[in-house]
Steps between C-alpha positions, in 0.01 A plus 500: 500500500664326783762256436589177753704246520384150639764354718494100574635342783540142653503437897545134636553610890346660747480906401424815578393727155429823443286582208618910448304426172130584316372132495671174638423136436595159718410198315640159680632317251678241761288181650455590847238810616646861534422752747488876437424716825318228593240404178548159405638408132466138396743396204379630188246811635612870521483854713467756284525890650393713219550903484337755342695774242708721711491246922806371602521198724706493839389204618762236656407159417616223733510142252507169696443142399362188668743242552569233263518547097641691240482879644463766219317792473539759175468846578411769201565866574326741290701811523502848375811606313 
């Protein structure tokens, strides 16, 4: 059995993230759209980067938000301890 920790986080500026985790979630939680390398969050919606038992993500995820609003976007790690 594996075991993993999730790990929550809360950005409200511009970012740069890097997952080093199985599976990692963005859900914009603020009122003004999100960008995530580019795809297009709208308040309330979600990017959701699932992995299977035993992957690893390396991405580096670059956040961004429109202009105007309140800017927050929760990250959830899920990480292998």
């Amino acid at each position: 059995m594996q075991k993993f920790i999730e790990e929550y986080q809360t950005y409200n500026t511009p970012s740069e993230i890097r997952s080093e985790c199985n599976a990692i979630t963005f859900i914009n939680i603020g009122t003004t759209n999100l960008q995530i390398n580019g795809v297009n969050l709208v308040p309330g919606s979600q990017l959701i980067s699932e992995g299977n038992e035993g992957e690893y993500n390396v991405t580096r995820y670059r956040l961004s938000f429109t202009t105007g609003g309140n800017e927050v976007c929760q990250v959830i790690r899920k990480i292998y301890v």
